[in-house]
C-alpha positions, 0 to 999 in steps of 0.5 A: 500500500505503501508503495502505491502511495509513493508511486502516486506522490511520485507521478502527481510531482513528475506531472506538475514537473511536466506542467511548470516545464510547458509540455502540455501546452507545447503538445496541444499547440503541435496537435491544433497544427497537425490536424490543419497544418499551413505553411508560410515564409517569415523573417527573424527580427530578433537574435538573443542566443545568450537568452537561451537561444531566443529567437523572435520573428513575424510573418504575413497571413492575408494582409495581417502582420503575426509576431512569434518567438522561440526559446531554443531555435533547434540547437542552432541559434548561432546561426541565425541572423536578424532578416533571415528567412524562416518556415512557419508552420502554422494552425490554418484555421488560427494562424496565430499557433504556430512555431518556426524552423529554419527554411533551409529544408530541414524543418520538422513537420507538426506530426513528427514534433508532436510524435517526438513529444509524445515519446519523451512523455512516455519515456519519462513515465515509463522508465524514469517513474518504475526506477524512483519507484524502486529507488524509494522501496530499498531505501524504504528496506534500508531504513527497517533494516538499520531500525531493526539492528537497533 
């Protein structure tokens, strides 16, 4: 019983680690694109790479100016410079969801980002969890043991 206790402590705090992080809204943002995805060009108006390579940029949908900005440009924020071209991809239907890749053809398409986000979540509850699981039942044995010597 015990041990479900802990595990449920332990998966209560991994999904308010997964919250506070913005997985779940980085997922929902991926998933409202995937299911209409649009393409367009935009250009980078702001280089901060000190800033955790943040990234801002702005692109046109039908007349109307859209704003973005991205905290970590794919590793590759040292390469980008202010008037660069970028690929958005964007939610049809409100473009105003979106994210950007560099438009040099290696961009990642909504479902493969969301995929990819998919797996790490799986990956952290299921191997990271059984594993602070275990961690804390032999800690929890050690702990009887050296009371029991006593």
């Amino acid at each position: 019983m015990r041990v479900l206790k802990a595990a449920a402590i332990i998966m209560a705090v991994m999904s308010l680690i997964l919250v506070w992080i913005g997985a779940p809204q980085q997922m929902w943002r991926t998933w409202r694109i995937s299911l209409n995805p649009a393409t367009t060009s935009g250009y980078i108006t702001k280089v901060d790479c000190p800033d955790h390579g943040f990234l801002s940029f702005s692109f046109p949908i039908g007349g109307v100016s859209y704003v973005g900005a991205t905290p970590d440009f794919h590793g590759r924020c040292q390469d980008a410079t202010v008037g660069q071209r970028v690929h958005i991809y964007f939610a049809r239907s409100a473009p105003a969801i979106h994210y950007a890749t560099f438009d040099d053809g290696r961009g990642v398409a909504p479902s493969d980002v969301l995929r990819g986000q998919l797996i790490a979540a799986s990956i952290l509850f299921c191997l990271v969890l059984p594993l602070i699981v275990i961690l804390y039942i032999v800690i929890q044995r050690m702990r009887r043991s050296t009371l029991l010597r006593e």
